[in-house]
N, C-alpha and C positions, 0 to 999 in steps of 0.2 A: 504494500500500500504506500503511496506517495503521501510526504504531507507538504505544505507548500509551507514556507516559510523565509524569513532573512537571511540575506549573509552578509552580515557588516565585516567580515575580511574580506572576502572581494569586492566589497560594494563600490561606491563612490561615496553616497550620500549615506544612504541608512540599509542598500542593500538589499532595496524591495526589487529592483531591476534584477538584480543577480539571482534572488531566489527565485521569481518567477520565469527566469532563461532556464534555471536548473531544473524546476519543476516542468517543463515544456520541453525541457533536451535542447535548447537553442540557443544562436548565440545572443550574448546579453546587450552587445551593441545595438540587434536588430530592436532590442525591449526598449532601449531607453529611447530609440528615433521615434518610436510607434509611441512613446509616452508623454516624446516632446511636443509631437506633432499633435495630440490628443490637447494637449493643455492650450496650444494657439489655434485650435480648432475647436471654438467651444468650451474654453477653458474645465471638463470635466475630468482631466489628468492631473490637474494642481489637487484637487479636492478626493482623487480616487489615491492618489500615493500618500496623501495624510493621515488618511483613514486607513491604509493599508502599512504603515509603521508605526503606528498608534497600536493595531489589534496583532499583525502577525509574530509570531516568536521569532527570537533567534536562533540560529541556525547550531550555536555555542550554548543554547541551552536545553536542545531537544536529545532526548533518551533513543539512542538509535539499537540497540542490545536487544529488545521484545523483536526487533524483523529477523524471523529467518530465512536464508538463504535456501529456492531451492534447488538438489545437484541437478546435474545439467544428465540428460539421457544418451548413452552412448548411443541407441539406437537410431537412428534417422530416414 
């Protein structure tokens, strides 16, 4: 199970950009152009990243130990 969350080490700002590339497998560059352009379009990218580093955890404080891994089948 995926959880979506921050990464304030790779981040820039607070790292909502970077957890949400991690959570989607992409790159975080493509996140933060689509973020910018959301904010001078409509301004509801200033008000959706405030409220998305406000609620999301950090990436440094989530319990990652309960996800098991499962093995991969030799069979194909």
């Amino acid at each position: 199970m995926k959880k979506l969350y921050k990464n304030k080490a790779d981040g820039m700002i607070s790292g909502v950009c970077q957890g949400v590339a991690e959570y989607f497998d992409i790159d975080p560059s493509l996140v933060r152009i689509v973020w910018a352009v959301s904010f001078f379009w409509g301004g509801i990218g200033l008000f959706l990243y405030i409220i998305m580093a406000l609620i999301l955890p950090d990436k440094s404080t989530l319990d990652f130990t309960d996800y098991k891994v499962k093995p991969l089948d030799d069979e194909q």
